[in-house]
N, C-alpha and C positions, 0 to 999 in steps of 0.2 A: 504493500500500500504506500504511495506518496505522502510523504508531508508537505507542509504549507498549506496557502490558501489563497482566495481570488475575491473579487469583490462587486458584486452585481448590484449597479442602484437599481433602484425602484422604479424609476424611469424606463426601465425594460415593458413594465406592462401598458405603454403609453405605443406599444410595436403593432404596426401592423400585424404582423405575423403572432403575436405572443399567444394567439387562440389554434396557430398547430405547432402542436408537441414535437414537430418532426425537426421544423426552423428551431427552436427553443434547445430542444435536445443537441443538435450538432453545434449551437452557439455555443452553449456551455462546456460541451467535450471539447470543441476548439481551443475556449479560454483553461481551461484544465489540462490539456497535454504539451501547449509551446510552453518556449523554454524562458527560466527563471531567470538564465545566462547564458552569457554565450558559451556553445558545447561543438566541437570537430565530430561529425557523424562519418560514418564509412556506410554509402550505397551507393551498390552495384558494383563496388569496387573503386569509388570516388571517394576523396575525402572533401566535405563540405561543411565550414562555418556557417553554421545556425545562431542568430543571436537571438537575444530576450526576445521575446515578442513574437517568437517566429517558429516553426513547427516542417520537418521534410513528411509529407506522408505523401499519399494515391485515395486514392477514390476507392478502391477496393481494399483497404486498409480503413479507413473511416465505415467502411460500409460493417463491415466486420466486426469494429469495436462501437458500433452505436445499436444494430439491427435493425437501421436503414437503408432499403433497397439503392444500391448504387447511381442507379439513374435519376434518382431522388437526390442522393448526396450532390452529384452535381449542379441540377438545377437550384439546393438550395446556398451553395457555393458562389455559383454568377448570381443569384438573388443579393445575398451577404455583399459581394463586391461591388455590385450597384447601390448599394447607399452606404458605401464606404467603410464599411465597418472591418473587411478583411483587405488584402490584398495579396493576387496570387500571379506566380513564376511557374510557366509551366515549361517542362523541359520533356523529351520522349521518354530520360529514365528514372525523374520522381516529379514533386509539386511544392513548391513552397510556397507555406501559408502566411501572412503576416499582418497580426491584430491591428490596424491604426486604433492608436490611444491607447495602446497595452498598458501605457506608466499610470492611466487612471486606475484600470483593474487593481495596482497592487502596492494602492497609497491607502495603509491604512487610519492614519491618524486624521481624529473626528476633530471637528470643530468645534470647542465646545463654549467656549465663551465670546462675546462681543470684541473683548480686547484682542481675543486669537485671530479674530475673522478677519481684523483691522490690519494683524500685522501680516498675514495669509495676502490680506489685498493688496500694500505696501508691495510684501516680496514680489507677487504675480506684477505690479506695476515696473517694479525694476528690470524685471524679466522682459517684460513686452519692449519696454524704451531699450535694451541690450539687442533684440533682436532684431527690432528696426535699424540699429545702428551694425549691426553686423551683416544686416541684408546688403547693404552695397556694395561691399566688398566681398563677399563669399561668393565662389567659384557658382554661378548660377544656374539652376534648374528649379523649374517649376512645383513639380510635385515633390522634390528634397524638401523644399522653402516651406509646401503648405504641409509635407508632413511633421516638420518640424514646430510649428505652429500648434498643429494640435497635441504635440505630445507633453506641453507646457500644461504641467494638469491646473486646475479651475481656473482657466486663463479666460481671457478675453478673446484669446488669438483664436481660438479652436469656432468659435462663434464668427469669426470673421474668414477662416479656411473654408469651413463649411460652408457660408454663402459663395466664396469665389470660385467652389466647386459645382455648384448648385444653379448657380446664374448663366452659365459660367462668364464671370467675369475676365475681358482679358487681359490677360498682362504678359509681356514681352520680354520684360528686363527687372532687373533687382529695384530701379531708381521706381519704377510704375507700382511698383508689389510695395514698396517702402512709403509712397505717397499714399495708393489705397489704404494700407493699414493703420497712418495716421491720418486718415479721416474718419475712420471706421471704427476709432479705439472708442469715443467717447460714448455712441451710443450704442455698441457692444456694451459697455461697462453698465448702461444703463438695465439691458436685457441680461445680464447674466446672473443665473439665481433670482431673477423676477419672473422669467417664461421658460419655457421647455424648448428645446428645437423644436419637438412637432409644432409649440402655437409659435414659432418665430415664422416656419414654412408653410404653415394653413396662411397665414397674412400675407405670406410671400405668393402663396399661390391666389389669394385676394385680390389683390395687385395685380398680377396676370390676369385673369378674367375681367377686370375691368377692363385694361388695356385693350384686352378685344375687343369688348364692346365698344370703347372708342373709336378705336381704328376701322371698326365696321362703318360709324358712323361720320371718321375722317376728324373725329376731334381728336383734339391735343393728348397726347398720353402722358402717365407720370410715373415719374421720376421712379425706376427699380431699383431702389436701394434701400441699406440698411434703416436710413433715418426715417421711408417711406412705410417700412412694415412697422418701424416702430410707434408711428403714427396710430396703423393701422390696429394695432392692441391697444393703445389706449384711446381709441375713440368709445 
């Protein structure tokens, strides 16, 4: 039997999916079999660095340890990877699996008082202004950037990854990513621990339906962004 442990908010039953056992079940074997750290695995005769967060198996392997029909396993795999929550490498002789926001699962320390939360927000604030300031300069790629963003746990960044993935927002270069993210810090800060993703992207998708209906009828459309949904939850 393994030791340790993993850490599921509650925000899980906010899933789509949370009402089949089938999504639920391989979410949770996911977050219980990648690795705590990084471990040299030998498959097929390969040696290959697995880090935290990150797990080598097959579809007939997962099918095996859950009693998941295989073709099930995958479907619910590209499901997971479409709203971000895994991301997989697929190679002809294994699959690598890799949790975005694995450092949330396995922070255990609660918040427990006003003063904590304060200095919690403090640090997450230092964090964010470091990463803006290290965006311009670091060797650039898009999906490094946003995944690096969300692995900043109770951050404001992961709030603002998530819509540039969502929108998709574009951005080109580190100087665009760095400009987005301060405009976007302050009313992140305002949504974070006030709404859930799901009601930050019901709003988000609020917004989109109107726009249609505008653009049906050639009027002016508004503004898709974060300051617009935030509107859009407190009307």
């Amino acid at each position: 039997m393994q030791n340790g442990w993993i850490k599921i908010h509650r925000k899980i039953q906010d899933k789509g999916y949370y009402k089949k056992s089938a999504y639920v079940h391989l979410w949770i074997h996911l977050l219980l079999n990648v690795n705590h750290e990084p471990k040299e695995f030998m498959w097929n005769g390969n040696i290959i660095l697995v880090k935290e967060g990150q797990m080598i198996t097959g579809r007939k392997n997962l099918s095996e340890d859950t009693g998941i029909p295989p073709s099930t396993i995958e479907d619910i795999l590209k499901f997971l990877e479409r709203q971000h929550q895994i991301q997989q490498q697929k190679t002809t002789k294994y699959r690598l699996i890799t949790i975005v926001n694995w450092i949330k699962h396995q922070n255990p320390t609660a918040k427990a008082t006003t003063s904590r939360q304060q200095a919690d927000t403090n640090k997450n604030e230092k964090k964010d202004k470091k990463y803006i300031a290290e965006t311009s300069s670091a060797v650039w790629n898009l999906e490094d950037k946003l995944l690096g963003m969300e692995k900043i746990p109770n951050s404001y960044l992961d709030i603002i990854a998530t819509f540039i993935r969502e929108k998709p927002v574009r951005v080109e270069n580190a100087a665009q990513l760095s400009n987005i993210i301060s405009r976007y810090c302050r009313v992140a800060k305002k949504m974070s621990g006030a709404y859930t993703n799901k009601q930050i992207f019901e709003a988000a998708e609020k917004v989109k339906r109107d726009n249609d209906i505008r653009r049906k009828r050639g009027q002016e459309q508004i503004d898709y962004s974060l300051e617009t949904f935030y509107k859009q939850l407190t009307k």
